[in-house]
C-alpha positions in Angstrom: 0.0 0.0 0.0 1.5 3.6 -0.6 1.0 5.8 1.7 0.3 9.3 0.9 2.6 12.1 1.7 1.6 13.7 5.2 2.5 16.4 7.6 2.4 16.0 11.7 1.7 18.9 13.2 2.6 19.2 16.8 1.0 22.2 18.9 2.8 25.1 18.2 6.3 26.1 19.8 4.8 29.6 21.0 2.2 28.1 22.6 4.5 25.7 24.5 6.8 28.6 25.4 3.9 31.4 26.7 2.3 28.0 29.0 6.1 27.6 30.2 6.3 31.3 30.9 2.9 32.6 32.0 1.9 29.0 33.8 -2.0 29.8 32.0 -3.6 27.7 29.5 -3.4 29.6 25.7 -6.9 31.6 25.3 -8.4 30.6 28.7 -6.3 31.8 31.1 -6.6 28.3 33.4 -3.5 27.8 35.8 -1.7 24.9 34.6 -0.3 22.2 36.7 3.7 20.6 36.7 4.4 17.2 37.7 6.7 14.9 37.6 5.7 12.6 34.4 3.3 10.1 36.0 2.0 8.3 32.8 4.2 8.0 29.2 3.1 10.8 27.0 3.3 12.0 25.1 4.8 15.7 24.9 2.8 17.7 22.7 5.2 19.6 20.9 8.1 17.2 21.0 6.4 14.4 20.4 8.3 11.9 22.6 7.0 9.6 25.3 7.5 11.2 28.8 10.4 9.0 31.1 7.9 8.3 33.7 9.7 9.8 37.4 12.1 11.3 35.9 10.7 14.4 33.6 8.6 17.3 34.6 5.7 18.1 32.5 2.9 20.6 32.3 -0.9 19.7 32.2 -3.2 23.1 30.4 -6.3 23.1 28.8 -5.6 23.4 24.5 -7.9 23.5 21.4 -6.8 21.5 19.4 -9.2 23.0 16.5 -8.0 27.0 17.2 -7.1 28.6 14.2 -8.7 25.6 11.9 -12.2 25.8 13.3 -14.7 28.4 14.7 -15.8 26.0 17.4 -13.9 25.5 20.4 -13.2 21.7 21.2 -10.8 22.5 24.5 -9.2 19.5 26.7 -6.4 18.7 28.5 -2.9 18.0 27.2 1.1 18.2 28.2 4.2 19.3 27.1 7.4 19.0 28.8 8.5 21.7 31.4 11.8 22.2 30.2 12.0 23.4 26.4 11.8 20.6 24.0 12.4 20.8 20.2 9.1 20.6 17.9 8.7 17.6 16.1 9.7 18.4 12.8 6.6 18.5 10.2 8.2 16.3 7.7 9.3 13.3 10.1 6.6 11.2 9.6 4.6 9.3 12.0 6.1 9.4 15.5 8.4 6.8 16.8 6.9 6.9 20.3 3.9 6.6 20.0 3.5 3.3 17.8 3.2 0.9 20.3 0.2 3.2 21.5 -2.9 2.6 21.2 -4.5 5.3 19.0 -8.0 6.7 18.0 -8.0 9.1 14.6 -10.8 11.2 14.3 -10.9 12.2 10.8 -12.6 15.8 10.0 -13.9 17.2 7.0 -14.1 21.4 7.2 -16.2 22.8 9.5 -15.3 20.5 12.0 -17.2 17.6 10.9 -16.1 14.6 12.2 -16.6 11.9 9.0 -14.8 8.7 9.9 -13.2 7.3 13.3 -10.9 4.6 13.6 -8.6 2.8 16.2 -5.0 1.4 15.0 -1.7 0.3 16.7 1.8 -0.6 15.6 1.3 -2.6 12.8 -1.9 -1.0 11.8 -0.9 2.6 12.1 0.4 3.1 8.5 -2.5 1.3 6.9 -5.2 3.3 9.0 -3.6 7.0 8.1 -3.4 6.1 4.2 -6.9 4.9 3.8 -8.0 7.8 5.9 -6.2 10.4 3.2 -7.6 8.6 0.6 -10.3 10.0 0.8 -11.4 13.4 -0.7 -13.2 14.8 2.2 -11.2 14.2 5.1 -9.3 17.8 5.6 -7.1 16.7 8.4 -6.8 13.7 11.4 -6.9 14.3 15.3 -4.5 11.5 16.7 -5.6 10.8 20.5 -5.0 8.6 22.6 -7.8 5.7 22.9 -7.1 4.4 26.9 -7.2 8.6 27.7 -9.5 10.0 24.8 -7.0 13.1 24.8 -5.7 14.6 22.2 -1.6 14.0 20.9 -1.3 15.9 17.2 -2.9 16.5 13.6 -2.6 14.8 10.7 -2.5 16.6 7.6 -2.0 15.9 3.8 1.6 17.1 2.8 0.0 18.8 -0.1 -2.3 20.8 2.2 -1.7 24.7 1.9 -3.0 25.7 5.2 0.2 27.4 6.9 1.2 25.6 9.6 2.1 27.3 12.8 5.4 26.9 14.2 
């Protein structure tokens, strides 16, 4: 099967720097909360798995839909608490996170949810090309199926939406 060209987009790095420096949740203003990394992950702007006991992390409330959709679809998520690199746009699919067990939620415009399905290692690659195959699906939420939160988008590489960095 080929897989179609894709993009992961990882939050954005100035929204991981303003919760690191202003401790509030982007557009809410909600405290955030640090912990020591309790669970594996993952970051969500570097994209790796947290080393559970040994890394601080940040818990805020994102949208995962701001600046794609007009309707707010806020929940919780983490990033690291030191400064992590974004994961780079191009990389495709992240290393961590395939032994995960993952839930895309595939979204036409207007944030209509069209098709939903569950993968996991060996399925992962399958699941995202058959998803971008087809003609109305815009872009995929990745989350996490044992949490229901959200990890990153999915976009077609040939998508002309500006991504922000």
């Amino acid at each position: 099967m080929i897989i179609p060209p894709f993009r992961v987009i990882a939050i954005p790095t100035n929204v991981a720097e303003s919760v690191r420096a202003t401790r509030r949740a982007p557009i809410y203003g909600h405290p955030v909360s640090e912990e020591i990394a309790t669970g594996f992950g993952p970051c969500r702007h570097c994209l790796r798995a947290f080393k559970v006991g040994a890394e601080r992390r940040i818990l805020f409330t994102y949208d995962p839909f701001m600046q794609l959709e007009a309707l707010p679809l806020p929940g919780p998520v983490f990033v690291h608490a030191l400064t992590c690199e974004r994961y780079p746009e191009d990389a495709g699919f992240p290393p961590d996170l395939h032994s995960h067990a993952l839930t895309f939620n595939a979204y036409a415009h207007g944030r209509q949810l069209v098709a939903q399905a569950y993968a996991t290692d060996d399925t992962i690659d399958e699941t995202v090309a058959n998803l971008l195959a087809r003609y109305e699906i815009a872009y995929i939420h990745v989350r996490n199926t044992e949490a229901g939160c959200y990890d990153f988008r999915i976009e077609r590489a040939s998508e002309s939406r500006p991504s922000v960095t």
